[in-house]
C-alpha distance (Angstrom), angle and dihedral (degrees) to the residues before:
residue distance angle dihedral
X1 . . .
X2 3.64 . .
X3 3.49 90.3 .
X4 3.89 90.5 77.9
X5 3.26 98.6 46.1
X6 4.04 91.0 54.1
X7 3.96 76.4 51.2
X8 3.82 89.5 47.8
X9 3.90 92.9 48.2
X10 3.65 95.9 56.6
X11 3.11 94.4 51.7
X12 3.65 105.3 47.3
X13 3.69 79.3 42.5
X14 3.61 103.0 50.8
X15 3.61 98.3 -127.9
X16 3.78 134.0 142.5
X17 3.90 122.1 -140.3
X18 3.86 88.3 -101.6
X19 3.61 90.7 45.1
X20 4.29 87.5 46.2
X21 3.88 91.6 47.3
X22 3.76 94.7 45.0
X23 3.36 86.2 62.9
X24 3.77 100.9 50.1
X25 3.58 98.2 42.6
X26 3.67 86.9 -111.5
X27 4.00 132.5 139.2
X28 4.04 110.8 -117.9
X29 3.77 84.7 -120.2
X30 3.33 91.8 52.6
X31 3.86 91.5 46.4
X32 4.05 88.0 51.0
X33 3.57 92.4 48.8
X34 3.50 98.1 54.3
X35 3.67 89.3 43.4
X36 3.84 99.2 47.9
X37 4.10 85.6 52.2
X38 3.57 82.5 -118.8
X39 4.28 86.1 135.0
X40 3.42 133.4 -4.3
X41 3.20 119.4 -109.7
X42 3.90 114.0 -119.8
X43 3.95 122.5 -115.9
X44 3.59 90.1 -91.2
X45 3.51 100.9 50.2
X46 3.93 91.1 44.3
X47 3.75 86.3 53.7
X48 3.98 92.4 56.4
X49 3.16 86.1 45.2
X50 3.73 102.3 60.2
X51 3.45 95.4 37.9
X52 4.09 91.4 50.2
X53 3.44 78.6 58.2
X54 3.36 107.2 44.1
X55 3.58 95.6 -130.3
X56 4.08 108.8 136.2
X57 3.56 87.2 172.6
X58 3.75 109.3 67.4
């Protein structure tokens, strides 16, 4: 699930959730929603997210 490999980006990244949503233009909370799998993100937001995290392959 995409969730771990946000999970598996930070850390091979170094990055903190703040430092994570920062870069996506995100809240935190909306950062440790999506991670939690408390919502989906929507197709936009998924989209940031792979390309935040350079991940074409998703």
């Amino acid at each position: 699930m995409f969730q771990k490999k946000i999970v598996d980006y930070q850390k091979n990244n170094d990055l903190t959730d703040t430092q994570l949503a920062f870069k996506l233009h995100f809240s935190v909370e909306e950062l440790h929603n999506i991670k939690s799998m408390e919502r989906r993100p929507t197709r936009d937001e998924l989209r940031v997210i792979k390309v935040g995290c350079n991940e074409k392959a998703w």
